[in-house]
C-alpha positions as semicolon CSV with decimal commas, in nm:
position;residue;x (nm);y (nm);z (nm)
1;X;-2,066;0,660;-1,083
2;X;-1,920;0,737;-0,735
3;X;-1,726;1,043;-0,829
4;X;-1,665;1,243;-1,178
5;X;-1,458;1,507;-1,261
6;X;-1,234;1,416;-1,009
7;X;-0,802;1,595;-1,073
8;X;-0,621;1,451;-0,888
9;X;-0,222;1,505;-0,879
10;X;0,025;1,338;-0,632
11;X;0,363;1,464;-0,612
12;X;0,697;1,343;-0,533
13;X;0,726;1,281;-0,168
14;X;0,366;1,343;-0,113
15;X;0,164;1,207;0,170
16;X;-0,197;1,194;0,045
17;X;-0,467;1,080;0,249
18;X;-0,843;1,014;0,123
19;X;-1,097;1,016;0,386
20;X;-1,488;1,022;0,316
21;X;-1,788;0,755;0,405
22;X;-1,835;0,416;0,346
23;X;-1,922;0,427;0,027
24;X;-1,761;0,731;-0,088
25;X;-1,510;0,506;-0,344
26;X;-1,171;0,544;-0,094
27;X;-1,101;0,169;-0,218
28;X;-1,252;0,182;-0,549
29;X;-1,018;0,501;-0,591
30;X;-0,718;0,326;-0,493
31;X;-0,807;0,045;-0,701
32;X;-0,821;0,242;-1,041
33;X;-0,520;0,416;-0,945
34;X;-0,319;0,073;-0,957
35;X;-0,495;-0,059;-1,252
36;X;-0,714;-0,292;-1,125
37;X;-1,087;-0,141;-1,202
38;X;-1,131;0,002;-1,515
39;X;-1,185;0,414;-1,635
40;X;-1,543;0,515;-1,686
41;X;-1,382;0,842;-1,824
42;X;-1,074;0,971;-1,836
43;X;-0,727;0,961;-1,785
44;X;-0,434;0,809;-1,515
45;X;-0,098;0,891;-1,565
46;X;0,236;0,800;-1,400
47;X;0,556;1,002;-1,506
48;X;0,403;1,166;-1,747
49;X;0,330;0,865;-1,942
50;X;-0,041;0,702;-1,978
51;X;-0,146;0,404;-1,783
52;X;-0,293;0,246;-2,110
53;X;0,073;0,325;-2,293
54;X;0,218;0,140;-1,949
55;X;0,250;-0,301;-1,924
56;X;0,086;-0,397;-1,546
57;X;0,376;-0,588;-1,469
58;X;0,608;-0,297;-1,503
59;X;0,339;-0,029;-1,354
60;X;0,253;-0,280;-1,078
61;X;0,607;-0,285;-0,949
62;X;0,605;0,031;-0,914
63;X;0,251;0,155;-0,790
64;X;0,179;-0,087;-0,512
65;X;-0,182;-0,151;-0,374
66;X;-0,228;-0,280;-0,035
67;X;-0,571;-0,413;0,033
68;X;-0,776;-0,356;0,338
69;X;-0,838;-0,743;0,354
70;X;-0,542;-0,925;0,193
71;X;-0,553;-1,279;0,038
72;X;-0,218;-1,426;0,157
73;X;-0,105;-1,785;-0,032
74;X;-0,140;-2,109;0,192
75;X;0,233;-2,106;0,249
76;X;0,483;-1,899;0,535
77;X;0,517;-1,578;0,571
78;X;0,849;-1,591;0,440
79;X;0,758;-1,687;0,080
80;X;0,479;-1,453;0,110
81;X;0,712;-1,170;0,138
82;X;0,928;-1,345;-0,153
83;X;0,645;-1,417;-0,361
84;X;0,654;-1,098;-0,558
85;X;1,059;-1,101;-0,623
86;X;1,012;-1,427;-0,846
87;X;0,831;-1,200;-1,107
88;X;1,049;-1,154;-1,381
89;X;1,018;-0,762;-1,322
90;X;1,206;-0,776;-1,016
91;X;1,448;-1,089;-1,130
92;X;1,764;-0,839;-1,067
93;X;1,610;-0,771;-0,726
94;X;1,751;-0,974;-0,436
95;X;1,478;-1,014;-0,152
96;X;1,627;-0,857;0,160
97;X;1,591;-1,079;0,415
98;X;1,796;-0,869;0,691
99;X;1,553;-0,549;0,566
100;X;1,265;-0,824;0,659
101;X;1,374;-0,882;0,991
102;X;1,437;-0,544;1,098
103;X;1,108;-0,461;1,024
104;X;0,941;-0,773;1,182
105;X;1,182;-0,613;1,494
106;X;1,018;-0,289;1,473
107;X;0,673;-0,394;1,482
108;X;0,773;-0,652;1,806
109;X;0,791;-0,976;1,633
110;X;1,112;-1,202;1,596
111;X;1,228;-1,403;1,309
112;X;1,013;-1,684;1,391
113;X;0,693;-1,521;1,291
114;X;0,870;-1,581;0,906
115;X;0,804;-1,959;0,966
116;X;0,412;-1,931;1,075
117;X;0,163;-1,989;0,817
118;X;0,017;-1,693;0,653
119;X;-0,308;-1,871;0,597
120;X;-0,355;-1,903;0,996
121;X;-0,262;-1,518;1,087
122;X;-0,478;-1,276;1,232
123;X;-0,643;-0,984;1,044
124;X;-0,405;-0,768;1,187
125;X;-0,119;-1,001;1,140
126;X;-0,217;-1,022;0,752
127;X;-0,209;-0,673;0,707
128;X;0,151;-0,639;0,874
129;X;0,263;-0,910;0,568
130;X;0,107;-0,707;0,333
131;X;0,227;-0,384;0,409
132;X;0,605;-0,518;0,429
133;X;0,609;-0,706;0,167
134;X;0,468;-0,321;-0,025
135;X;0,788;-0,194;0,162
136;X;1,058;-0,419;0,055
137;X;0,943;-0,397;-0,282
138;X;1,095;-0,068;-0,283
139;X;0,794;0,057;-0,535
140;X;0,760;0,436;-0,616
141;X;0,441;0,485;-0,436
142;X;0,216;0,309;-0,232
143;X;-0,168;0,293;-0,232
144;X;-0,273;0,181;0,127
145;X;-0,639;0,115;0,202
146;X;-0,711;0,113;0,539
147;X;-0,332;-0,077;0,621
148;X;-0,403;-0,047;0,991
149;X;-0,755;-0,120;1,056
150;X;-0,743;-0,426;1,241
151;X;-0,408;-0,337;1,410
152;X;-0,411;-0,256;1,780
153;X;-0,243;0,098;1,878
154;X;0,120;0,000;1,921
155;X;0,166;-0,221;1,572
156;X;-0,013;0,117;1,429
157;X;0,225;0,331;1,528
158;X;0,447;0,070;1,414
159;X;0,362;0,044;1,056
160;X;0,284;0,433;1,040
161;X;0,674;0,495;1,128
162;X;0,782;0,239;0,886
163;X;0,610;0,368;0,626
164;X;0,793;0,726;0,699
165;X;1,080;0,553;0,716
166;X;1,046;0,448;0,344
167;X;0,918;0,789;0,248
168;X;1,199;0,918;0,362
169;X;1,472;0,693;0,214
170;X;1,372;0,855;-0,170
171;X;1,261;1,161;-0,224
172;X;1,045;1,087;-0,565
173;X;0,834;0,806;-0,339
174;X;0,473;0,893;-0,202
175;X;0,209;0,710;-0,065
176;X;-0,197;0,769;-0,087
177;X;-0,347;0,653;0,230
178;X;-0,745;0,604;0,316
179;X;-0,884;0,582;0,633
180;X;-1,186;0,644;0,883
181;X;-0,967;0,774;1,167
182;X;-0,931;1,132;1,094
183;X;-0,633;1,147;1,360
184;X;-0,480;0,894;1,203
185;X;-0,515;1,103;0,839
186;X;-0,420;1,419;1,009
187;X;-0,070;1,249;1,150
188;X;0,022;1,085;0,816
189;X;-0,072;1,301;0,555
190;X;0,088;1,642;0,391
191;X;-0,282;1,690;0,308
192;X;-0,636;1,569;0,263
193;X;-0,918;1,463;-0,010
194;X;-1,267;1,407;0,133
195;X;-1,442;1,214;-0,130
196;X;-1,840;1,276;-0,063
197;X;-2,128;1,026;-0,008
198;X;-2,228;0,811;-0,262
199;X;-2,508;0,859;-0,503
């Protein structure tokens, strides 16, 4: 067991960060948190109501996990940032395509990186598709796991201000965010759990 008798609360608006050594359980944290490892012991619940009482297709629209290493489907980065608006949990949810662009805009990239196979980006180019497509979701929060690691300085401050930005746009969203720059933690967060070494 990596950690036990671990309470942990995250409030509306809330910008939690989770630092600690590799090791420690940042991602195995965020994973249980959105439902994808299961509960040795006790208890996760979002608004009030148990995870086991929620369905993952509604819980998973609205708890968002973005992995440190994403798998992106052999197809363009356009349908990779659709992909999740076919599910029949967002079928009343038009994909904003403008909202895509501006944010492509923000991070220095034109409409023409929509068109380029996802399969053929970067690292850092995967993680950019993965952490918009999180954003345009418009979830409630957002679990981030390392979401900037193999981004050079300028697309990090990039994706840090565009997360704000979404943060800011509803006050009942909040975002849990691990990672081994402690700078990084210290400009993004409201406040801090170090998880300890492994066992």
């Amino acid at each position: 067991m990596l950690w036990k008798n671990l309470d942990l609360a995250l409030a509306r608006g809330e910008r939690l960060a989770i630092g600690g050594a590799t090791g420690s359980g940042k991602t195995v944290l965020l994973r249980t948190l959105a439902g994808l490892e299961p509960l040795q012991a006790g208890t996760i619940y979002f608004n009030d109501q148990a995870l086991s009482s929620w369905s993952m297709p509604a819980y998973r629209a609205r708890v968002v996990y973005v992995p440190q290493r994403p798998a992106l489907a052999e197809s363009t980065v356009k349908n990779v940032l659709q992909s999740p608006f076919k599910f029949r949990v967002r079928r009343d949810q038009p994909f904003p395509l403008q909202l895509a662009c501006e944010h492509l805009a923000a991070l220095g990239r034109n409409s023409d990186f929509l068109t380029q196979r996802a399969e053929r980006l970067s690292g850092g180019e995967a993680q950019i598709v993965a952490v918009l497509r999180a954003l345009l979701v418009a979830s409630d929060i957002l679990l981030l796991d390392e979401p900037t690691a193999s981004l050079d300085a300028e697309a990090t401050a990039g994706i840090e201000t565009l997360i704000a930005r979404w943060l800011g746009e509803q006050s009942h969203r909040a975002c849990i965010w691990t990672s081994h720059d402690r700078s990084q933690l210290a400009r993004i967060s409201d406040r801090t759990l170090a998880l300890g070494e492994a066992e």
